[in-house]
C-alpha atoms as one frame of an Amber mdcrd trajectory, in Angstrom:
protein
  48.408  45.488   0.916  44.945  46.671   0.377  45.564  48.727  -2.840  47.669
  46.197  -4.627  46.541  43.154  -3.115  50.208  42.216  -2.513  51.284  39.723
  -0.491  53.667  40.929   2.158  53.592  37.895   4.849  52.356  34.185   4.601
  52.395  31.870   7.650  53.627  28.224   7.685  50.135  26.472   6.589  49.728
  29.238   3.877  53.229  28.341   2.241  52.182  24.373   2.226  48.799  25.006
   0.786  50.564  27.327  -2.067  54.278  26.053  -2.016  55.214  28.676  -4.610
  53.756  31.629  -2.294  56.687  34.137  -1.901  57.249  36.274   1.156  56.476
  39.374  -0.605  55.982  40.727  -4.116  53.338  38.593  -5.728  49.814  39.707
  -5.750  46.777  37.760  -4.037  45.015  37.276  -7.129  48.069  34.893  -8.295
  47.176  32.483  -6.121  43.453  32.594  -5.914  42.166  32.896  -9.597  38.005
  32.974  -8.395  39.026  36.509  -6.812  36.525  39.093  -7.825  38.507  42.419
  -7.249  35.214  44.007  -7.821  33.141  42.423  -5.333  36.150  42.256  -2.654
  36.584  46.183  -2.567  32.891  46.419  -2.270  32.683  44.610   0.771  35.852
  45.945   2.518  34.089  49.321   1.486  30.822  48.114   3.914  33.392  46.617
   6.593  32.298  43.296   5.671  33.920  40.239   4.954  35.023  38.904   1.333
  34.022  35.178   1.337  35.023  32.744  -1.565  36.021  28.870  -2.235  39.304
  28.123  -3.701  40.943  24.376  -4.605  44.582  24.245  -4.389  46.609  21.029
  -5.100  49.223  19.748  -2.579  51.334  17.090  -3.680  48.703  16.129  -6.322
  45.888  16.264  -3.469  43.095  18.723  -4.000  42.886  20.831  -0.881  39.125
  22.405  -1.038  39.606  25.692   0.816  37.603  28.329   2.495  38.748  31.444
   2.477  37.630  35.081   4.213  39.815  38.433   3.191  38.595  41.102   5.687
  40.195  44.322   6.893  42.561  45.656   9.736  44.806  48.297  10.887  48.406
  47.448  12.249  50.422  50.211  13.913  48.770  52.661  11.322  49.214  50.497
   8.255  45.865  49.163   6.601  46.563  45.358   6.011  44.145  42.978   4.735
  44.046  39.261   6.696  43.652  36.606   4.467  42.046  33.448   6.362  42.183
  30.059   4.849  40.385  26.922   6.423  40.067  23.314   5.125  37.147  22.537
   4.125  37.999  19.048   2.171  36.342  16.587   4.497  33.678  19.117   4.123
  33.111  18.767   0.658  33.590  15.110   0.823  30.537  14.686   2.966  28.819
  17.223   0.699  29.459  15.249  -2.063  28.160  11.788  -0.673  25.161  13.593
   0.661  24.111  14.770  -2.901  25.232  11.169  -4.083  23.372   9.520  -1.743
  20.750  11.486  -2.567  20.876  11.324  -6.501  20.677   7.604  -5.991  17.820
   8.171  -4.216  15.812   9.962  -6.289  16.489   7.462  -9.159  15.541   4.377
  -6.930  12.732   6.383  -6.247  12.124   6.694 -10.010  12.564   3.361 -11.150
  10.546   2.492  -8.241   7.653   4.182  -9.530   8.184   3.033 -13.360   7.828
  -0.059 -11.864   4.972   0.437 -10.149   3.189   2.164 -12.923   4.260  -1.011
 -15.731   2.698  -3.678 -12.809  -0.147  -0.818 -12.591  -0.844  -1.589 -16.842
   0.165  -5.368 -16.405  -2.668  -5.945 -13.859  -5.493  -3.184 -15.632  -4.542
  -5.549 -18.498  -6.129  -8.604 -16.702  -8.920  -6.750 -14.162 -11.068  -4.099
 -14.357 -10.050  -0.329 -13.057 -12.838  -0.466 -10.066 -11.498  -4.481  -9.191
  -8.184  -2.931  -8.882  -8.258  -0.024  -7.130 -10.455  -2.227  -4.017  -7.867
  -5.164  -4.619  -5.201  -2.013  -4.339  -6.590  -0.391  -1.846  -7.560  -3.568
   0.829  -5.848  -6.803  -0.839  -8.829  -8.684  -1.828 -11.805  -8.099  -3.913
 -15.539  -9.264  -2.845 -16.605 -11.815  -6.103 -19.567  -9.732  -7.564 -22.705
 -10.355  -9.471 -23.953  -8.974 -12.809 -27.352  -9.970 -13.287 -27.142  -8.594
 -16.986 -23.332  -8.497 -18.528 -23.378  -8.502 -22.086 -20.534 -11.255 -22.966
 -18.701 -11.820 -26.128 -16.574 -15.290 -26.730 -14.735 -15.561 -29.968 -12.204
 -18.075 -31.558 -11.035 -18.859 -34.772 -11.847 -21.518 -37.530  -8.958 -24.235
 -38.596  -6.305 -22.868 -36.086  -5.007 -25.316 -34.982  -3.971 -26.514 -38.558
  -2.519 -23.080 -39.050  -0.632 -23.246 -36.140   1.197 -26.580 -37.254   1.460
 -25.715 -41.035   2.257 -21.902 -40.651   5.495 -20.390 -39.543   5.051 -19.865
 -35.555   6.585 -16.605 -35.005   4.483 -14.894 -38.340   1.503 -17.163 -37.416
   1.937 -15.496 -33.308   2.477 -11.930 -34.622  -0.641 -11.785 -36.634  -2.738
 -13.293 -33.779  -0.799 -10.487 -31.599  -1.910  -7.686 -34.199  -5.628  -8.927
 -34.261  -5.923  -9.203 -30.498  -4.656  -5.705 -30.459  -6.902  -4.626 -32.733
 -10.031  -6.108 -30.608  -8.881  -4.421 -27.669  -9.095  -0.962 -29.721 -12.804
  -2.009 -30.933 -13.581  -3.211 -27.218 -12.501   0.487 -25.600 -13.890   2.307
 -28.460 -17.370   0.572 -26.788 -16.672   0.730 -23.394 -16.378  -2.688 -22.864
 -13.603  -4.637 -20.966 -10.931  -7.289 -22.687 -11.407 -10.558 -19.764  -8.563
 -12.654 -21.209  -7.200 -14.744 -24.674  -6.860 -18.352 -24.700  -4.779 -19.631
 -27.233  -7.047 -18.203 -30.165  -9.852 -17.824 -28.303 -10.890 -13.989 -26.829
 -13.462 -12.710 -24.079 -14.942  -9.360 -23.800 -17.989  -7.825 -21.313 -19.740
  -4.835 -21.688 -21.611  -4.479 -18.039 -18.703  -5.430 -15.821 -18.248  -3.264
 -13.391 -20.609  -0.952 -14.151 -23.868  -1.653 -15.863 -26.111   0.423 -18.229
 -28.702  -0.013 -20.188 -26.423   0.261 -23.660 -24.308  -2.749 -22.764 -25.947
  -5.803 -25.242 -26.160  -2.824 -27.912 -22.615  -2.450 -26.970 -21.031  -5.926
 -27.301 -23.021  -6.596 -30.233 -21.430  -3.135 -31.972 -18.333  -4.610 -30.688
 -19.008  -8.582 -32.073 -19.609  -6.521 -35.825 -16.425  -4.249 -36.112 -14.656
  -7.178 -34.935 -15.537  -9.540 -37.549 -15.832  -6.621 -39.952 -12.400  -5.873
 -39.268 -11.523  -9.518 -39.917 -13.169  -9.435 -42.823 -11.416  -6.216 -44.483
  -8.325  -7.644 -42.940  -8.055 -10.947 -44.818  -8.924  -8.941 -48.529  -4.839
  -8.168 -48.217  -3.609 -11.585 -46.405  -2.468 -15.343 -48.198  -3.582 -16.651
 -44.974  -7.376 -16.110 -43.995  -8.507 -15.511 -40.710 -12.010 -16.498 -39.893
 -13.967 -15.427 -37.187 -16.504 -17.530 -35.125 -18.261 -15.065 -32.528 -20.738
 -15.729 -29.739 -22.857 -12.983 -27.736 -25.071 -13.128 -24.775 -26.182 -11.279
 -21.931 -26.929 -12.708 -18.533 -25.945 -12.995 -15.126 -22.305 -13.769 -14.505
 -20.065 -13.867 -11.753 -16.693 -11.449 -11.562 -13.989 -12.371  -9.409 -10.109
 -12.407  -8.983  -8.940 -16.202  -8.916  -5.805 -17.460  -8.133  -3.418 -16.611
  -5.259   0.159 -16.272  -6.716  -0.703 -16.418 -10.374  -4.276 -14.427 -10.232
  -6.402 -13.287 -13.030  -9.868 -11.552 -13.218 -12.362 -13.945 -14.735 -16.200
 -14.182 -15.051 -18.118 -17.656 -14.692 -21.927 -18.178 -15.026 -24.887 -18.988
 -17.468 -24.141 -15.657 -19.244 -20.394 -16.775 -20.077 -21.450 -20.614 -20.549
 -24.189 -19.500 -23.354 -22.135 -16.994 -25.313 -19.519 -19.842 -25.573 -22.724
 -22.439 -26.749 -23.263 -19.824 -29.064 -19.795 -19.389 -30.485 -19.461 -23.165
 -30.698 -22.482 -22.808 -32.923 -21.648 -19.767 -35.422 -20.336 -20.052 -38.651
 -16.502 -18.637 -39.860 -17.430 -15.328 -40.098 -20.792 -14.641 -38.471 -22.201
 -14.052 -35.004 -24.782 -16.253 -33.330 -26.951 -14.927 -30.387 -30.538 -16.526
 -28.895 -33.657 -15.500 -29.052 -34.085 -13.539 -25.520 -30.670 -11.283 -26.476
 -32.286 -10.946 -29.802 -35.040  -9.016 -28.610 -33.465  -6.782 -26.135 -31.470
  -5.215 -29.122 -33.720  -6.580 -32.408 -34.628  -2.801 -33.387 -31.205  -1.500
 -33.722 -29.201  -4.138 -35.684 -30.439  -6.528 -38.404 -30.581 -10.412 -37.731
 -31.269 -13.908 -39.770 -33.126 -16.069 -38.028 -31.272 -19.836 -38.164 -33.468
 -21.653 -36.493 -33.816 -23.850 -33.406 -30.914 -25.575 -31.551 -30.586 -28.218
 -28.858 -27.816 -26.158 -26.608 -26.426 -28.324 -23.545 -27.274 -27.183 -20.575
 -30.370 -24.760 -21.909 -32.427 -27.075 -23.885 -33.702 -26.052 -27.350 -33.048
 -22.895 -28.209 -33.828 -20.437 -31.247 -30.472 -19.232 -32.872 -30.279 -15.385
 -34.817 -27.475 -14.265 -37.020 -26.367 -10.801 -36.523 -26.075  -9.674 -39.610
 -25.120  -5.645 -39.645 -26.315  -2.139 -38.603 -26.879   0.997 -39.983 -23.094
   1.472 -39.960 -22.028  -1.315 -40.844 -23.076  -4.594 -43.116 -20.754  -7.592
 -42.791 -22.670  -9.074 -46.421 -20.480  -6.284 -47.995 -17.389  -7.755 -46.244
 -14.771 -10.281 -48.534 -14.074 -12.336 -45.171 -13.568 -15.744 -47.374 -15.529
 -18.547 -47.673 -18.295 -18.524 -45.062 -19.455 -22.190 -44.843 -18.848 -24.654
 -42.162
């Protein structure tokens, strides 16, 4: 009945979808608890259907069910039809659709975390500009840098640390001070090339040149041994810093098919490491001809002439400091050979 919602007749389906439906004397709202009286009366009121969803349990089997409570007249008596349809295979496709769909969007997720840790993996070995063309067409054109500023450095009496010293400590502090480099190198716009063991390359130039980049790398070449130096005033074990700059022309290319890296090759590379090879622990060793294209903004020692293979005699510089910083006020240990 409209005004008391009772029920007054229920058909065969109706009694097995609520087995304890009576034929008469129970109200509506008994059996479908979502009922808003509120919103039903206000729809009968605009001759318009009362929609809702309703779950019912048969034989301990949810039954998800439609159902639509509209108005009509019968021989003068106002009656209200209650229509129930199920809508359980419904739902069930519903529900795979949004699984289907979560699972989706969290492939799709992972998918691009992935992408974006292979993204930092590969900027870790190649410059942004050599990825995005290797990105963007699968190969990269090898390219030459007529003036890349190149630092090579390694460390004195490693290899005796690494058999006397405890491996994992001895791997972690190598770890800290190769981070530490790669803040320094940023800070100066240059790019990390790879490690080696102890040994660590950095450009300034590569890919994009400017007139700052030997000022650069030798900025870079002092905070790094600076930082050494300042470092080793806490540590038992002293860490001491060879270091080699140069600029000239170099080579960049991707090498390698399944296990590629972005190296540089060249007289530029092959003289920083001559000049490494020739630096003390603790200081950093650059010719004559990188000497004067930065000789008015740093402060040098001159160390005299070397035979270098593969360059012939050669006159050696110290880079001693700058205006901001001075590497005779560092404590970096014992600075002979």
């Amino acid at each position: 009945m409209p005004d008391t919602l009772e029920v007054t007749f229920c058909n065969r389906r109706f009694s097995e979808w609520f087995p304890d439906a009576p034929s008469g004397g129970h109200r509506l709202i008994e059996y479908l608890s979502k009922l808003d009286t509120t919103r039903l009366n206000q729809r009968l009121d605009e001759d318009r259907p009362y929609r809702l969803e309703a779950e019912v349990r048969v034989r301990n089997r949810p039954i998800n069910l439609a159902v639509q409570i509209s108005r009509t007249v019968q021989e003068g008596i106002p009656l209200l039809i209650v229509e129930c349809q199920n809508i359980s295979k419904i739902k069930e496709l519903e529900y795979m659709v949004e699984s289907y769909s979560r699972m989706v969007e969290k492939h799709a997720r992972e998918m691009q975390k992935e992408k974006e840790r292979v993204e930092r993996l590969l900027l870790n070995i190649m410059p942004r500009t050599v990825y995005d063309e290797w990105k963007q067409f699968g190969v990269t054109t090898p390219r030459r840098f007529d003036n890349a500023a190149v630092l090579m450095l390694d460390f004195a009496g490693f290899t005796d640390m690494a058999i006397s010293h405890d491996p994992p400590a001895l791997i972690a502090e190598l770890n800290d001070l190769f981070t530490a480099f790669d803040r320094i190198v940023e800070q100066y716009g240059g790019e990390r090339i790879k490690t080696i063991g102890d040994a660590y390359m950095a450009v300034s130039g590569i890919p994009d040149a400017s007139p700052d980049d030997t000022t650069n790398i030798a900025n870079i070449a002092l905070r790094i041994v600076h930082y050494v130096g300042r470092r080793n005033r806490s540590l038992k074990h002293q860490w001491r810093c060879r270091v080699g700059i140069n600029t000239g022309p170099v080579i960049g290319s991707i090498v390698g098919i399944q296990k590629y890296v972005y190296d540089i090759f060249g007289p530029g590379v092959n003289l920083a490491a001559r000049m490494e090879a020739i630096a003390r622990p603790m200081s950093i060793a650059l010719t004559a001809d990188t000497y004067e294209r930065i000789r008015s903004d740093f402060r040098f020692r001159e160390i005299g002439e070397h035979e270098i293979k593969g360059f012939g005699k050669q006159r050696i510089y110290e880079l001693e400091g700058s205006d901001e910083v001075d590497l005779d006020d560092d404590d970096g240990g014992d600075l002979s050979d």
